[in-house]
N, C-alpha and C positions, 0 to 999 in steps of 0.2 A: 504494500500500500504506500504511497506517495505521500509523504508530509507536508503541507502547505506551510510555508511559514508568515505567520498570520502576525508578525511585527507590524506595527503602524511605522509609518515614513520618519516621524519625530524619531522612533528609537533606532530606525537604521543611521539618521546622521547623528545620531549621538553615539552610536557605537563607532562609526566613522571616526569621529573626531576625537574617541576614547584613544582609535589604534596610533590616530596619528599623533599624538600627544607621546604615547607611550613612546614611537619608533623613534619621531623627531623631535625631541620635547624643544630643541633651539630653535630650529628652525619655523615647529609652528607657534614659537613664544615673538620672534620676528615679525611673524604674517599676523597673529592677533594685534599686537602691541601698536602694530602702525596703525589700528583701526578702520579696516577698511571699507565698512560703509559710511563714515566720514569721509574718506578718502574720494566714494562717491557721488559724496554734495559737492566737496571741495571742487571738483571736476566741473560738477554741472553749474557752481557760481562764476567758474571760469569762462565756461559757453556765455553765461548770460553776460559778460563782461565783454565778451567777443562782439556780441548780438548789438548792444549796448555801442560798441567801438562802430559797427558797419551801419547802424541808425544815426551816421555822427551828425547829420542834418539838427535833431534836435538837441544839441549840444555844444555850437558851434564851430564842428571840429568837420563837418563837409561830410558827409555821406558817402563810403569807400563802395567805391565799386569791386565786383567781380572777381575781375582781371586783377585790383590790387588784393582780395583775398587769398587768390591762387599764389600768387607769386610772395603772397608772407606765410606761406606754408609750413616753411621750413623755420622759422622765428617761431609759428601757433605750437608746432610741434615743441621743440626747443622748449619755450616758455611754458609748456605742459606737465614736460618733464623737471623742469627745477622747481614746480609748483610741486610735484609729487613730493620730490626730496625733501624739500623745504618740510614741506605738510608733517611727513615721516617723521622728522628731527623734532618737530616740535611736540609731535604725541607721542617718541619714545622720551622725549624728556620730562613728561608731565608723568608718565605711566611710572618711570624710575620714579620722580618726585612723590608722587602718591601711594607707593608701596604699601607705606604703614594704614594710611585710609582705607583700600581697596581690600584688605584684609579682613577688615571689622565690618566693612560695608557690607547691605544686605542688595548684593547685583540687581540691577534690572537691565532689560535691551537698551537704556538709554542712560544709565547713569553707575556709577560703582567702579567704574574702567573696565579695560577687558577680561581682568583676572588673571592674564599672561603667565605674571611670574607665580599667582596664588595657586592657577592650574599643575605649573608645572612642577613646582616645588623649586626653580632655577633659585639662585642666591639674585641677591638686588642688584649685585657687584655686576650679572652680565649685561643687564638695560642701559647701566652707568655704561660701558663698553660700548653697545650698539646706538647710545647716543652720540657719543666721541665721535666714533666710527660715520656716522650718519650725517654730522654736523660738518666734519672736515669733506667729506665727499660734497655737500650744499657750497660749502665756501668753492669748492673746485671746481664744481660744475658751473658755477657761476661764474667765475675768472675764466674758467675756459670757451664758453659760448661766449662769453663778454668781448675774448680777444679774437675771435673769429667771427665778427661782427651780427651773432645769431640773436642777442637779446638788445634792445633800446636801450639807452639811459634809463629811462623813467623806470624800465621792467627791472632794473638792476636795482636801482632805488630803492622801490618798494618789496623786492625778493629781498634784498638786505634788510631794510627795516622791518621787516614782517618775520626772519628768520629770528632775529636777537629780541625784537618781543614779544614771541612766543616763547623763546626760551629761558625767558629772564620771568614771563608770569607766572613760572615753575621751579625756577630754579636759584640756587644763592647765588649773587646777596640780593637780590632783588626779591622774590619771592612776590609778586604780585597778587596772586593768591590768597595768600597770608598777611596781605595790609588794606584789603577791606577794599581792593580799586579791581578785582579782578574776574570782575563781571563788563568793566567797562574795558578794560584792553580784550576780553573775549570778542567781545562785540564786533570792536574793530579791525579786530581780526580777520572773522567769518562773513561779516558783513559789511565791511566799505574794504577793508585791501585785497581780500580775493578774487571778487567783480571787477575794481579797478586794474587789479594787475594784468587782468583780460582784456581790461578796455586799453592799457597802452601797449597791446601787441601790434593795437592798429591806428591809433591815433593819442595824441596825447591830452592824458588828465588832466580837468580844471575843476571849475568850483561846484558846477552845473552836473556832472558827472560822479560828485560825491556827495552834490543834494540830493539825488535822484536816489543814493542808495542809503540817505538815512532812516527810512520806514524803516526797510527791511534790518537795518541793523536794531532797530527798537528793538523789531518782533526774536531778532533772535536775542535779546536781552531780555524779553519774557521769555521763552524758551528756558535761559541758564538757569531763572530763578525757580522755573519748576524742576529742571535738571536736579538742582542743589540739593532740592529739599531732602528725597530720600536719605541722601548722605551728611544729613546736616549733624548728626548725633556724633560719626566718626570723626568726620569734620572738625568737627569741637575738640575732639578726646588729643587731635594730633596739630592743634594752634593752628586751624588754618581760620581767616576770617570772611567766609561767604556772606553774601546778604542773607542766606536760609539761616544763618549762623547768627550774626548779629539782630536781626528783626524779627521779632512777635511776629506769630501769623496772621493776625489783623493787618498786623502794619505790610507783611511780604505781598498780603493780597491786595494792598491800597494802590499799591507801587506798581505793580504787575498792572491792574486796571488804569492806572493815568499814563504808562510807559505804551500798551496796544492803544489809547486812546488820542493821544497824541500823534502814535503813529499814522492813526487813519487820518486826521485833522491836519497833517502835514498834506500825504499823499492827496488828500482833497483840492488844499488850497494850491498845490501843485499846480494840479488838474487846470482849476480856475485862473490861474496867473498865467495856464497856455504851457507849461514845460514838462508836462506828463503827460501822454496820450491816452485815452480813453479806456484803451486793452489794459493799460500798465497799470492802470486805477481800477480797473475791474478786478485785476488778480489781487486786488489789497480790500476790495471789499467783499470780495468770498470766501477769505480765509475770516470774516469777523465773526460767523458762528461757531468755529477753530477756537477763536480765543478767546471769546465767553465760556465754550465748555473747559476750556484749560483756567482762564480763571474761576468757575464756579467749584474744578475739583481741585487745585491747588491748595497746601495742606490738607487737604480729606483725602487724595488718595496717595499712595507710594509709588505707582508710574504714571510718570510725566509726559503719557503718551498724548495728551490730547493736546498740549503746548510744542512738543516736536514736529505732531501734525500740521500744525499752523504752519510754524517756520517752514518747512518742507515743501508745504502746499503752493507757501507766497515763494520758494526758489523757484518753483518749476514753474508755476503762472508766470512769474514776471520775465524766465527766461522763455516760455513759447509767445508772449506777448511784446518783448524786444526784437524778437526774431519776426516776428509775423511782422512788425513794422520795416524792419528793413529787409522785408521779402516785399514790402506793399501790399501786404492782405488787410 
């Protein structure tokens, strides 16, 4: 008689990733640790920075044609791949920085880190290494596209400034994290220099081009604070100062409602002053039943799944809504 193996799908990729832990426990402590569905937004705010760059019309940076997208191919490329590295160095240094956190944390798909080193049982000593490791190949890669004329200035600029303050909001002496500002260099992070570094693959950044992405930075600033909460208990035990950490839940949800609030009231008056197109404000006002459920569970539940959704939601609208513009749909 023939046995059916009547496993559900969950326990075949959890036995998967049992084996593979066990075979490789380095190598899959590498592929967790850089986070790679992160690694996947990070990508797609890059697109909408591209999207963003080729609609330069409303920006006043001239509107790139075609022909000049094709022929900076090899710069999109280029500047795709030091965004990867950069990305990398920056979440294996928070992952090393958070060791003692992630430990005590009770994991969810969006918050706790990856559990890399908690999975593997690795010592802390090998992330410190594959940050080294990661950080010195960022600086290289970037001097070397730099000297064979593959990345702009400006791309250089902000790959530089974007690698050392990601590293520094994790790491000593800076510790950004742990002095109570490190929701607002998250922000900037995720939400105005990785769109912009898209945007100056094709034309260069101004002031209009980093208005355009303050909503979406609010939103993912609501995001963080429901990120945090879960972890706010570890958080505390290991001196870091998150706003989950410093603020009453009264006061986390006060903050969360005037930060999405704001953001829509920006994005509006955008609208109205003529410098945001109609699409672009659409994808900022369909994410707002997004971030009333994420504020109405915020402290009440332990996944922050309904505030990630927002932010998620307004990445992808705003990038198929930048693109649909400089396609002229």
């Amino acid at each position: 008689m023939k046995i059916i193996n009547t496993m559900p799908l969950g326990g075949h990729i959890i036995e998967l990733r049992r084996s593979v832990v066990e075979r490789t426990p380095r190598l899959w402590a590498v592929w967790a640790a850089s986070r790679p569905s992160q690694l996947l937004l990070i990508g797609l705010l890059y697109l909408l920075g591209i999207g963003m760059a080729v609609a330069g019309g409303w920006f006043g940076t001239g509107d790139v044609s075609w022909s000049g997208v094709t022929d900076s191919v090899t710069t999109l490329l280029s500047g795709g791949i030091v965004l990867l590295v950069v990305s990398m160095t920056i979440h294996y240094a928070n992952e090393y920085a958070d060791f003692d956190t992630d430990r005590l944390a009770d994991r969810t798909p969006f918050s706790g880190g990856s559990g890399a080193l908690v999975v593997t049982g690795l010592p802390v000593s090998f992330l410190k290494m594959v940050t080294v490791v990661s950080f010195v190949l960022s600086l290289g890669l970037i001097g070397l596209l730099t000297t064979i004329s593959l990345l702009h200035l400006e791309m250089v600029v902000i790959a530089l400034f974007g690698l050392v303050l990601g590293v520094a909001y994790s790491l000593p002496p800076t510790q950004f994290i742990r002095r109570g500002v490190g929701e607002v260099i998250n922000l900037t992070l995720g939400g105005i220099l990785v769109p912009l570094y898209g945007f100056a693959t094709l034309a260069t950044p101004n002031f209009y081009a980093l208005l355009v992405l303050v909503p979406f930075s609010l939103i993912v600033g609501c995001n963080l604070l429901a990120v945090h909460w879960p972890d706010r208990s570890p958080d505390r035990t290991v001196g870091k100062r998150t706003l989950a950490v410093t603020l009453q839940p009264r006061e986390l949800r006060r903050l969360y409602a005037v930060i999405a609030i704001v953001a829509i009231v920006v994005a509006v008056g955008m609208w109205v002053a003529g410098t945001l197109p109609i699409s672009v404000l659409g994808a900022h006002l369909l994410v707002i039943p997004l971030l009333i459920w994420g504020w109405h569970t915020l402290t009440r539940w332990h996944n922050p799944f309904p505030s990630v959704a927002a932010m998620v939601s307004l990445a992808i609208g705003m990038t198929i809504a930048w693109w649909g513009v400089a396609l002229g749909i």
